[in-house]
C-alpha positions as CSV (number, residue, x, y, z in Angstrom):
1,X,0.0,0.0,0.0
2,X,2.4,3.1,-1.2
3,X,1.8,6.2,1.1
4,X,4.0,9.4,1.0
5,X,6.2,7.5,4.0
6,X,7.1,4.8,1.6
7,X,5.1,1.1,1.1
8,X,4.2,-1.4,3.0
9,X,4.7,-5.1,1.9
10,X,2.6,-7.5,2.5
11,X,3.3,-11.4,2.1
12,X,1.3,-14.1,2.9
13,X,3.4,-17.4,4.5
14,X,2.3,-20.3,4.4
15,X,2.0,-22.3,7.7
16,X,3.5,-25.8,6.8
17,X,6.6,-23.5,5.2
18,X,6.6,-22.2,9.0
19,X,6.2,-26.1,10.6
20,X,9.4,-27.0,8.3
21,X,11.6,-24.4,9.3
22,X,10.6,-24.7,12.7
23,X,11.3,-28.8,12.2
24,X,14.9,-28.1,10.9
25,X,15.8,-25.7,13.4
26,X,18.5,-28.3,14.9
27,X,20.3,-28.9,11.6
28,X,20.8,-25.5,11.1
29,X,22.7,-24.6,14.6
30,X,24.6,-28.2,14.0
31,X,25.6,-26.8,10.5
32,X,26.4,-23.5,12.0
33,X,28.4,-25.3,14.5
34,X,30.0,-27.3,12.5
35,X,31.4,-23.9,10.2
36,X,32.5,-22.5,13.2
37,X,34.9,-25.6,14.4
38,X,36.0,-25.7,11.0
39,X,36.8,-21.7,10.9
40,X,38.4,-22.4,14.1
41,X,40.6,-24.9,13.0
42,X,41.5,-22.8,9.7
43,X,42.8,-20.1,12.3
44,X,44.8,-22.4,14.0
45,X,46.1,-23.6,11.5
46,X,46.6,-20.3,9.4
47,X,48.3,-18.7,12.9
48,X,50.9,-21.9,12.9
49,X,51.9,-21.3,9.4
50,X,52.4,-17.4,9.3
51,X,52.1,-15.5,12.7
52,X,54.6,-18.0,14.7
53,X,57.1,-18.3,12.2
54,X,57.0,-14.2,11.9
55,X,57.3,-14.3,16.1
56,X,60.3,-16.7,15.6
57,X,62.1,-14.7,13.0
58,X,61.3,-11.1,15.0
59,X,62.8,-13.3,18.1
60,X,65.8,-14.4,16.4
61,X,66.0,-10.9,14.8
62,X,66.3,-9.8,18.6
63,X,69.1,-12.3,19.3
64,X,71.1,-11.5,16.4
65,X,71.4,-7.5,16.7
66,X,72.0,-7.9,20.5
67,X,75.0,-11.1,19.8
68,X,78.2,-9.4,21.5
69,X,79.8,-11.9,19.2
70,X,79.7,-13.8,16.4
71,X,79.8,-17.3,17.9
72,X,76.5,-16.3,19.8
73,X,75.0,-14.7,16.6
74,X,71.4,-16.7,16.5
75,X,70.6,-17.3,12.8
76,X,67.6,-15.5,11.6
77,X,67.0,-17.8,8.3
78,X,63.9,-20.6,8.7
79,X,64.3,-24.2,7.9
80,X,61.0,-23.4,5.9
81,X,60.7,-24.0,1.9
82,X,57.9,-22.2,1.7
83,X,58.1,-18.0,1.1
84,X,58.2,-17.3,4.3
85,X,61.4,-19.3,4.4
86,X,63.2,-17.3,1.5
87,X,61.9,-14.2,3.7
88,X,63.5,-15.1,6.1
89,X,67.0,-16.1,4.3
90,X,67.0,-12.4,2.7
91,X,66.8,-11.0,6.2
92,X,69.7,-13.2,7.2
93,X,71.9,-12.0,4.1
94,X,71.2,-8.6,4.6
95,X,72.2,-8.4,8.4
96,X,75.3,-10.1,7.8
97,X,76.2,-7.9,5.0
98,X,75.8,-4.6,7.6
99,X,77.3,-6.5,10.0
100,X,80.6,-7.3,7.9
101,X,80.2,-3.1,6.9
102,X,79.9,-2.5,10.5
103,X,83.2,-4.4,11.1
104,X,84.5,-3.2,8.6
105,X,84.2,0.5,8.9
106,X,85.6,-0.3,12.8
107,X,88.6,-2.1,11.2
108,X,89.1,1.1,9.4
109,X,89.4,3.5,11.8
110,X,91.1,1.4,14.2
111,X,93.7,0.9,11.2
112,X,93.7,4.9,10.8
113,X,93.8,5.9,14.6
114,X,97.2,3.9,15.1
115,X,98.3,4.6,11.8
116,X,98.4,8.6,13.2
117,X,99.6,7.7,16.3
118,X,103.3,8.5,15.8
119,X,103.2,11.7,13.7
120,X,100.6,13.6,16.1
121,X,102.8,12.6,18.8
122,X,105.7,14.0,17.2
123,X,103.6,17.5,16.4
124,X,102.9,17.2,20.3
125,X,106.7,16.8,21.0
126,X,107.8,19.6,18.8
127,X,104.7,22.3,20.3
128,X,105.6,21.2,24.3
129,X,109.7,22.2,22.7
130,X,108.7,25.2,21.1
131,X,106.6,26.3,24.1
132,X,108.9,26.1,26.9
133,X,111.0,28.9,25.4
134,X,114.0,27.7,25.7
135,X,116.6,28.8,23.1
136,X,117.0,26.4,19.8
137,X,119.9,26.2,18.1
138,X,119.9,26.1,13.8
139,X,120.7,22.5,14.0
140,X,117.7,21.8,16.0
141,X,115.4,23.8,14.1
142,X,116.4,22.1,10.7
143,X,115.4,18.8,13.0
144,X,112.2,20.0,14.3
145,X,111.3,21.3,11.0
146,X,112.0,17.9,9.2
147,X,110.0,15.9,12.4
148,X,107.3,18.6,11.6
149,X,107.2,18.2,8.0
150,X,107.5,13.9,7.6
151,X,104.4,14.4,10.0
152,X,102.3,16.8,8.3
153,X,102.9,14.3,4.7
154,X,102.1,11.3,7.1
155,X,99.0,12.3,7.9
156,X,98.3,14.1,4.4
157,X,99.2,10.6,2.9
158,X,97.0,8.7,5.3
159,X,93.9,10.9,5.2
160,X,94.2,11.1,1.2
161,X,94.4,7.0,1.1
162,X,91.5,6.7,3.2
163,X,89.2,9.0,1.0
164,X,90.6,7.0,-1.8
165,X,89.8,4.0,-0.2
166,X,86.7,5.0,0.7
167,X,85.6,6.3,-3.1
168,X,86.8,3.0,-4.1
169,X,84.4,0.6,-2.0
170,X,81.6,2.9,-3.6
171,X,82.5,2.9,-6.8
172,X,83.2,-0.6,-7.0
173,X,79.3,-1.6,-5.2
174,X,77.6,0.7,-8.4
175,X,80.5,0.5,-11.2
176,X,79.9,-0.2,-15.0
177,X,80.9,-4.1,-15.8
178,X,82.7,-4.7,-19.5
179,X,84.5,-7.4,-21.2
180,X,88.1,-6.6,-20.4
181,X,91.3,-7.7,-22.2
182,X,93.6,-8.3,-19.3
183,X,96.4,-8.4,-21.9
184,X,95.5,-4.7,-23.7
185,X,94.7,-3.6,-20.3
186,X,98.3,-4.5,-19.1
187,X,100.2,-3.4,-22.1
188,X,98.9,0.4,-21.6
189,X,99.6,0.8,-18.7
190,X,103.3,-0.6,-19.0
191,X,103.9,2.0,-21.9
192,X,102.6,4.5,-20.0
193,X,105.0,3.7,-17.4
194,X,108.1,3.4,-19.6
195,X,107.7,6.9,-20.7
196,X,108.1,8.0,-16.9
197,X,111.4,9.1,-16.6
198,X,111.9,8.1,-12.8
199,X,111.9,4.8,-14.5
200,X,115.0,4.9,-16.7
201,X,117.4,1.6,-16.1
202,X,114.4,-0.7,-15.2
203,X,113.4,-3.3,-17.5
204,X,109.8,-3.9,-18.0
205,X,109.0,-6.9,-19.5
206,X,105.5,-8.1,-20.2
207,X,103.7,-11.7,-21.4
208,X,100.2,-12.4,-22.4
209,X,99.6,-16.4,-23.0
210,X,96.1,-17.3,-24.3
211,X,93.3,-14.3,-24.7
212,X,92.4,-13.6,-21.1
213,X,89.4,-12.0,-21.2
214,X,87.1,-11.1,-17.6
215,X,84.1,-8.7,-16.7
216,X,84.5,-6.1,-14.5
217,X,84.7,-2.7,-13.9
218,X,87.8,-1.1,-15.9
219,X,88.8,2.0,-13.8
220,X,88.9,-0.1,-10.9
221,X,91.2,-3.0,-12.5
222,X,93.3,-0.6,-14.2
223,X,94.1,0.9,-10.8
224,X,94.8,-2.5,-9.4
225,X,97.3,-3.5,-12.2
226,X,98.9,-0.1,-11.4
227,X,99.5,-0.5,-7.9
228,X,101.1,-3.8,-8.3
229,X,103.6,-2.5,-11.1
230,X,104.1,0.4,-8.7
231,X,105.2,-1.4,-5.8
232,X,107.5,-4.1,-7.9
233,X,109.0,-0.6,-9.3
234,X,109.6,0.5,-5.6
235,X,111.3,-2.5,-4.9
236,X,113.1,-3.9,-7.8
237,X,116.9,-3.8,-8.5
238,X,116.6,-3.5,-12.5
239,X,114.1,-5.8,-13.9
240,X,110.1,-6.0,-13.5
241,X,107.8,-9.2,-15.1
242,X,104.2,-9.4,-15.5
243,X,102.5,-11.9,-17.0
244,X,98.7,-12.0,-18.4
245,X,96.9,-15.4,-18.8
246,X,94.0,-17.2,-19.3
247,X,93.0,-20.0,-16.8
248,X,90.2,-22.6,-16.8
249,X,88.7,-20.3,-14.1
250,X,89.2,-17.0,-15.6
251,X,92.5,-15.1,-16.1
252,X,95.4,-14.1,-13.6
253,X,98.1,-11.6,-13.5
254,X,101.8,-12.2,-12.0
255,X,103.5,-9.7,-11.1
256,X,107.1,-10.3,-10.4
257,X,110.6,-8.0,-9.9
258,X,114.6,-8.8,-9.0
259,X,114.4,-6.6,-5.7
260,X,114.9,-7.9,-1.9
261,X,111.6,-9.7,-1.6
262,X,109.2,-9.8,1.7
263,X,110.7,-10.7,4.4
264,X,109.2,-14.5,6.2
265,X,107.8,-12.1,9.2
266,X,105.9,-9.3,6.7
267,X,104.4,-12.0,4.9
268,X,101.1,-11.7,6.3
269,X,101.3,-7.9,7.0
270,X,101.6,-6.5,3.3
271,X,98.2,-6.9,2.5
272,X,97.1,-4.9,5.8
273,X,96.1,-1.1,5.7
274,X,98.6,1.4,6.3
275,X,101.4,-1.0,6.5
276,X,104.8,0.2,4.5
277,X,108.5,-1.3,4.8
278,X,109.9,1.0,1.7
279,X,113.6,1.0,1.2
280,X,115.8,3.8,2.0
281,X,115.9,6.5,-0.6
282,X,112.4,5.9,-1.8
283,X,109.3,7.7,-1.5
284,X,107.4,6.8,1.6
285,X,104.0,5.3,0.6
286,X,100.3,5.4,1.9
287,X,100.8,1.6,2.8
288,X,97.7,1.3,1.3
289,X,98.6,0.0,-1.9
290,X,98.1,-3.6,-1.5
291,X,95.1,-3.5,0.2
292,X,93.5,-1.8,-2.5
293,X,94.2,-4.2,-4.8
294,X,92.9,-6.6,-2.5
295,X,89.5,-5.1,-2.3
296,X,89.5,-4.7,-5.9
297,X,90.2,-8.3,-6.5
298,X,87.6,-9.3,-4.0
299,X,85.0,-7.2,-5.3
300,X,85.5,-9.1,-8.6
301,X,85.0,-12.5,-6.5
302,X,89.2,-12.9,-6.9
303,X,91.8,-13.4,-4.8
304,X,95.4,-11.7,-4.4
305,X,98.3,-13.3,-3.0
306,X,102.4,-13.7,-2.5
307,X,103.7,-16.7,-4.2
308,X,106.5,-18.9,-2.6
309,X,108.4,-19.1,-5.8
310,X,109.3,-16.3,-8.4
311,X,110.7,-16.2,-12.0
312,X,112.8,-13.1,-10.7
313,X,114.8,-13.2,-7.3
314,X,112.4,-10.7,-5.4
315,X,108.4,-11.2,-5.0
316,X,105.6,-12.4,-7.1
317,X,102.3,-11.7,-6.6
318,X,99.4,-12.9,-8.3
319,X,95.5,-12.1,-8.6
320,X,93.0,-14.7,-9.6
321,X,89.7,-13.0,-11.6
322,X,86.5,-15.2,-12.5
């Protein structure tokens, strides 16, 4: 019956429609029981499969940021092949690449904090002599002026490897891969070097075998090739080698000279930062040489190292590229 409030509707039930309802009122709630023990169940079930292995990982998460150590590091990764699993196997990746950045970077400035030790201590010892006012003879002064100097370069040395450093790591996490010629690569840089005329006397002698051929960042492995040639230059008596070749894993470089060699107790040091042992009459260095091309090398997925044996009396070194 419309009306201006809206309509009414009017049905008409029938009565037996009423008695069956009525009849099956007890199936009903045992079907609605039955949905709910199954929903019930689907919950449990769901909450074991993704909320407790989400409160184990945020758990583990817990233990492994507050580890004083690595030996009681908890591992975050699931023994689960499901995604949840490779969830948590990302996590575990990504905290121990920060944590071997956080170790890292505290490597680094340990390595640079005793590496200044010794020439702010000798810019201490020279202001406490120049402040107590006592007369300094010309000898003296030409002393004090030397100490004062070697430490100022020290520390310019230092601080200028360590922003190289630095640059390097980032260039080498974002830098442009190519198909390099470890042969071509090699011969540049040698006639390059040849032309330098600190350099006159010293035989440079080079070797490619095979076509080795790797990918990887140019700038970065020109720079490493340099800084081993450098350091056999440093060294050597007369004569430098390097040798290019193909391997059945990739390619290495040897680099080899006729000076002193390393000495059995610096074996292990020369590839530290900030370590040096230069002979007399030469250039001090950053002492950072080596460990550049390390990084460089393992940035590639290489490896660098000293060789027992040598072609030439003096050291060998050689890097392994993929």
């Amino acid at each position: 019956y419309p009306s201006d409030d809206g309509a009414f509707l009017v049905t008409r039930v029938s009565r037996r429609g009423i008695r069956r309802l009525y009849a099956s009122r007890f199936q009903l709630f045992r079907l609605t029981a039955i949905l709910a023990a199954i929903a019930l169940a689907f919950g449990a079930w769901t909450g074991m499969r993704l909320v407790n292995p989400l409160l184990l990982m945020r758990r583990r998460i817990a233990e492994y940021r507050s580890a004083p150590d690595a030996r009681s590091r908890a591992e975050i990764a699931l023994d689960h092949p499901d995604e949840l699993g490779a969830l948590s196997r990302e996590f575990q990746e990504l905290a121990d690449l920060l944590r071997e950045r956080l170790e890292q970077s505290s490597e680094l400035a340990a390595d640079l904090a005793h590496d200044m030790k010794n020439p702010i201590a000798t810019v201490e010892a020279t202001a406490e002599m120049l402040a107590s006012g006592q007369p300094i003879d010309e000898p003296r002064q030409q002393r004090l002026s030397r100490a004062l100097g070697s430490a100022s370069s020290h520390l310019r040395r230092s601080v200028e490897g360590m922003l190289e450093l630095a640059r390097l790591e980032e260039a080498l996490s974002s830098s442009h891969r190519e198909a390099i010629e470890l042969g071509e690569l090699v011969t540049s840089i040698i006639d390059e070097l040849r032309e330098d005329p600190a350099h006159d006397g010293i035989d440079i002698e080079s070797k490619t075998s095979g076509k080795p051929v790797i990918r990887g960042a140019r700038p970065e492995l020109e720079l490493l090739a340099r800084n081993l040639l450098s350091n056999a230059l440093a060294f050597c008596d007369r004569q430098v080698f390097i040798e290019a070749r193909s391997i059945d894993s990739g390619a290495e470089i040897r680099i080899s000279d006729d000076g002193p060699g390393v000495s059995e107790g610096n074996r292990e040091k020369i590839f530290k930062r900030f370590f040096t042992a230069r002979p007399k009459g030469t250039e001090s260095g950053t002492g950072l040489g080596l460990a550049i091309v390390r990084s460089i090398a393992e940035a590639h997925g290489g490896t660098v190292e000293l060789l027992e044996e040598s072609p030439l009396p003096g050291a060998c070194f050689r890097v392994m590229l993929p």
